[in-house]
C-alpha positions in Angstrom: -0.3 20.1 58.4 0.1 22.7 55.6 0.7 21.6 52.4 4.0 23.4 51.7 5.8 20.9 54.2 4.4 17.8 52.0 6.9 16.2 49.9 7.3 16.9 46.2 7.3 14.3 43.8 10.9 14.2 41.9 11.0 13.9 38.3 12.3 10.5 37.9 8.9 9.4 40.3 6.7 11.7 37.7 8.3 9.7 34.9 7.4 6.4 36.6 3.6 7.2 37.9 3.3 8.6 33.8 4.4 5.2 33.0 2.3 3.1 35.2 -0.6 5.2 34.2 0.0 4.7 30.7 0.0 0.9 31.9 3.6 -0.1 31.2 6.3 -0.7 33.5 10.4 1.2 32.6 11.8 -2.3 32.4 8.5 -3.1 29.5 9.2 -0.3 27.7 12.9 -0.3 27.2 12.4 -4.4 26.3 9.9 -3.4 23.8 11.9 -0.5 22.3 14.8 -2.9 21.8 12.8 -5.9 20.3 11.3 -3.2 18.0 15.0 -2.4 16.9 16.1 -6.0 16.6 13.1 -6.4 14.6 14.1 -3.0 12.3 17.9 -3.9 11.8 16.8 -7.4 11.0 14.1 -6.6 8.2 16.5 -3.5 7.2 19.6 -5.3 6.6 18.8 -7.1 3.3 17.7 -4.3 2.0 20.5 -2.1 2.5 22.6 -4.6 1.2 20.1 -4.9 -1.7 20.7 -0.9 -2.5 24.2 -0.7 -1.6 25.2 -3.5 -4.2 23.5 -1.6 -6.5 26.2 1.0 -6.9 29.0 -2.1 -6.9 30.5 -2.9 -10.3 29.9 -6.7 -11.5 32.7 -8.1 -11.0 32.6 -7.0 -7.1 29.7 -8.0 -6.6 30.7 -11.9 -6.0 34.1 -11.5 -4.8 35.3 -12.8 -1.4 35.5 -12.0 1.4 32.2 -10.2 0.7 31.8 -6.3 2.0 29.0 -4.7 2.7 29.8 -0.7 1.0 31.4 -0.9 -2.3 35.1 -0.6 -3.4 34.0 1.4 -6.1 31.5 3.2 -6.7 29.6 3.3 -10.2 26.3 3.9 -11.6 26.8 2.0 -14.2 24.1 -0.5 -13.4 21.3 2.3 -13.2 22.7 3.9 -17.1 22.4 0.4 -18.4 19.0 -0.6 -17.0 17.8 3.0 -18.1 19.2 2.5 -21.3 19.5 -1.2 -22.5 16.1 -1.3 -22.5 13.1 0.7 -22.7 12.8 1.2 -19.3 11.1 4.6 -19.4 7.9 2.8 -21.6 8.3 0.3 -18.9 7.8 2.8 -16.0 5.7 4.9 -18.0 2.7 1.7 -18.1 2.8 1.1 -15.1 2.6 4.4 -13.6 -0.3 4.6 -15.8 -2.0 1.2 -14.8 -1.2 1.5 -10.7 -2.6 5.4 -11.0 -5.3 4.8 -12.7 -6.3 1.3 -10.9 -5.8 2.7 -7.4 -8.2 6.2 -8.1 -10.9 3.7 -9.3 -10.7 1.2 -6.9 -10.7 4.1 -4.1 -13.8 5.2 -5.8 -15.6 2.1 -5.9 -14.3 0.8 -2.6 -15.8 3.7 -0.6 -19.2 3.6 -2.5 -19.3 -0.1 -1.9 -18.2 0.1 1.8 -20.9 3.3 2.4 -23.7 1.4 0.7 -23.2 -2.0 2.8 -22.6 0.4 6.1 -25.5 2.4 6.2 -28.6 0.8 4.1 -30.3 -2.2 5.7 -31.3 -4.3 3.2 -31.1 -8.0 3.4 -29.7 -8.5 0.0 -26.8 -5.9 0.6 -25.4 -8.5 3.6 -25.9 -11.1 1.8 -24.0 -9.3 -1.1 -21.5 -8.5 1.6 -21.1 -12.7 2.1 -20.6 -13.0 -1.4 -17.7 -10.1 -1.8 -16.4 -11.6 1.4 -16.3 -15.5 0.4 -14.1 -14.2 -3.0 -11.4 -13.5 -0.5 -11.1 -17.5 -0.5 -10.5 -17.9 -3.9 -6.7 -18.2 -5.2 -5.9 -15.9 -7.9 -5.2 -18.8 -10.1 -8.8 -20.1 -10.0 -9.9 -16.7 -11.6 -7.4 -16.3 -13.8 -9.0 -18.3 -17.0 -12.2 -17.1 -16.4 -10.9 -13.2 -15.7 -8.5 -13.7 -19.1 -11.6 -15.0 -21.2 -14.1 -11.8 -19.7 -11.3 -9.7 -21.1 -10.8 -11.1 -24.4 -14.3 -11.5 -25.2 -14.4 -7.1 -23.6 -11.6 -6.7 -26.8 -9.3 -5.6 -24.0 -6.6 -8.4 -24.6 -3.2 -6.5 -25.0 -4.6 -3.1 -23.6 -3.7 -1.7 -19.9 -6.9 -1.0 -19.8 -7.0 -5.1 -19.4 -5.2 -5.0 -16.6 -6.9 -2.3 -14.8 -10.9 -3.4 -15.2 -10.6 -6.8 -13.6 -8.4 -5.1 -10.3 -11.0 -2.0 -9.4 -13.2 -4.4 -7.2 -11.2 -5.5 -4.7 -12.5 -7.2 -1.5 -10.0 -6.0 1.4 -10.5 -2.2 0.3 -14.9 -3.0 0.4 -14.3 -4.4 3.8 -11.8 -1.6 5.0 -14.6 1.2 3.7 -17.8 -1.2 5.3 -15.8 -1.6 8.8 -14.9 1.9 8.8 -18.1 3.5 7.7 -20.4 1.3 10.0 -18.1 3.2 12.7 -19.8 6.6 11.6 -22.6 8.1 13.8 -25.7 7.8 11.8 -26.4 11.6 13.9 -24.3 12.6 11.3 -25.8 11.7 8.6 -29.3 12.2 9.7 -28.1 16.0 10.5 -26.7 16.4 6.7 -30.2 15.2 5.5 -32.1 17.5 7.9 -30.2 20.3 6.1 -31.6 18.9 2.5 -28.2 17.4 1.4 -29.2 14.5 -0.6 -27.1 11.4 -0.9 -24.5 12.1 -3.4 -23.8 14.9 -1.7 -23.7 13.8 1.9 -21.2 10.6 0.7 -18.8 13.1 -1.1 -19.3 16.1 1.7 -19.5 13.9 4.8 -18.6 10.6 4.5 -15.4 10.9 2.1 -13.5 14.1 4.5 -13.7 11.4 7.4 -12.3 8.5 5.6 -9.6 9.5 4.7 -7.2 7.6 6.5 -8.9 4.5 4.8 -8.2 6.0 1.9 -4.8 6.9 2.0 -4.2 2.8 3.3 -6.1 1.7 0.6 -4.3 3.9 -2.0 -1.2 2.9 -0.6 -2.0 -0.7 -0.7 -3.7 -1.1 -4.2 -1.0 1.2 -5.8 1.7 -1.3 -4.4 -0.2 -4.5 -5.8 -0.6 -2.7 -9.1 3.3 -1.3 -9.2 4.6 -5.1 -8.6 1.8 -7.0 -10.2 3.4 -9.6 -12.8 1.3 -12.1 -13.1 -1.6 -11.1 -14.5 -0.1 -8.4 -16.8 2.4 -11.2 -18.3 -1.1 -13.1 -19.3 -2.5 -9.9 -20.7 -0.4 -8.0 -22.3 1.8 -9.4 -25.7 3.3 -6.2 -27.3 6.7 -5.8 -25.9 5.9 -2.1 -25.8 3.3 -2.3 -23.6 5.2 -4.5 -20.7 4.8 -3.0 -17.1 7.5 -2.5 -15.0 8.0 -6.1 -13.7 7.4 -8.0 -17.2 10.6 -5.6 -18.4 12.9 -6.1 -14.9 12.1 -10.3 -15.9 13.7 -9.5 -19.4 16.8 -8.7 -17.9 17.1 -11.9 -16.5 18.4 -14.2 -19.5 18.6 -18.0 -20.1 22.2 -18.9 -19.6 23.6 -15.8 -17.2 22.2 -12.9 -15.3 23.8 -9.5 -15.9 23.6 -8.6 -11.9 24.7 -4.8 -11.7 22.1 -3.9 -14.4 19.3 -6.2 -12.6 19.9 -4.7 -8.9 20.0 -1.4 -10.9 16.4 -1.5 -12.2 14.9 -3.3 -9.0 15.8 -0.2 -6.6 14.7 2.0 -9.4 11.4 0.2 -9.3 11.4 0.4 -5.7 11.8 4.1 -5.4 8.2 5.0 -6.0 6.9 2.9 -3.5 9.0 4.4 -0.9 8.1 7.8 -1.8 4.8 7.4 -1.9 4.8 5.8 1.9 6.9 9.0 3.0 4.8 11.9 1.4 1.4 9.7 2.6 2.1 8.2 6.3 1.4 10.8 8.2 -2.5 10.4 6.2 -2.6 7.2 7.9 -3.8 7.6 11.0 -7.4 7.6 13.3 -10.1 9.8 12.3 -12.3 11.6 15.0 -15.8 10.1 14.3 -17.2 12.6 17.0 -15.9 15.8 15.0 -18.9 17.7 14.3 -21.1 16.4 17.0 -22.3 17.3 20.2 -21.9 15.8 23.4 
């Protein structure tokens, strides 16, 4: 029989044999598409109710029956959260402290994570157990003996008190250890045959390919440093030093809460964040540990 008089597959059949290939059924992937919805208009409801009561004047903001866009519109709430207080020092030290703290943990994290990857000593995993069993501590055990390293350092109402104590973080050495014990050592031992030495191979080599791990970490660490409160409340005692979160607390006073202006200065401490996800997601992705080596 010639193959010309064989039946051709229709499209809707092409569609289904791609889908059972790819090992899920239609009726699987439409129920997961619309739990994944469900699970997006439920997370994203509060917050665009947060944001759109932003730009609702006080007085609306409690009236009944409650709406969800405002009546009228008004920046006010952003001018007087700007203004009122000294919000720009506020955003100022902590763009300075969750910069600053996310290159240097970055740094540290991938030398850490390289070093416990790909040298076999026994006191590097037993190192490794150490950094690991930390991750079992509550922050409030190390906060006294944290606070009294920093005063004894002289670093008691610096930033630079809050950024030493938060380099070393144990999630971003794991992230780099995991990742780099992923690497080919072919790829290494190729980078020495060509005389790179070990400085050279960790920034040439090592750093190019982790860079999605770097990206996550960044993102992570620069989001525990933006919203960090805490620990910069215990360091820090000059009002004109307050990060971001100490001076979004001020607003809130003892006997009422001036709403408009605190909504106002919570989405503007929000907005980095975001941005930061959006210019950086696409970084976040897997890396091709085979690139550069043959088959």
């Amino acid at each position: 029989m010639a193959l010309s008089s064989l039946p051709r597959p229709t499209a809707p059949a092409l569609r289904r044999s791609t889908l059972e290939r790819e090992g899920g059924s239609p009726v699987r992937t439409v129920g997961a598409t619309v739990l994944l919805w469900l699970l997006a208009v439920l997370y994203g409801f509060p917050v665009l109710w947060f944001v759109l009561s932003s730009f609702k004047p006080a007085g609306d903001l409690f009236s009944y029956p409650l709406t969800m866009l405002p009546k009228t519109w008004t920046f006010a709430g952003y001018e007087q959260a700007w203004t009122s207080f000294n919000f720009a020092g506020y955003f100022t030290n902590t763009l300075i402290v969750a910069v600053s703290t996310t290159v240097l943990t970055v740094l540290a994290s991938a030398m850490t994570g390289y070093a416990l990857a790909k040298y076999q000593n026994w006191w590097l995993k037993a190192f490794f157990l150490c950094i690991l069993a930390t991750t079992m501590l509550p922050t409030e055990v190390i906060l006294s003996p944290s606070f009294l390293v920093i005063r004894d350092l002289g670093l008691y109402n610096h930033l630079a008190g809050i950024v030493v104590p938060s380099i070393i973080t144990a999630t971003g050495c794991f992230m780099f250890r995991q990742f780099f014990s992923t690497v080919p050592n072919e790829l290494l031992e190729a980078a020495r045959i060509d005389g790179s030495n070990e400085l050279t191979t960790f920034v040439r080599v090592m750093l190019p390919i982790a860079r999605p791990i770097m990206v996550t970490l960044a993102i992570f660490s620069f989001q525990w440093r933006w919203n960090d409160y805490i620990w910069p409340l215990i360091v820090l005692n000059d009002p004109s030093k307050f990060t971001l979160q100490i001076g979004i607390q001020s607003i809130v006073g003892a006997q009422n809460v001036n709403w408009s202006v605190l909504l106002g200065a919570s989405v503007i401490s929000i907005v980095p964040l975001v941005v930061l996800y959006l210019v950086f997601q696409r970084y976040v992705m897997n890396a091709d540990m085979n690139a550069g080596l043959k088959d």
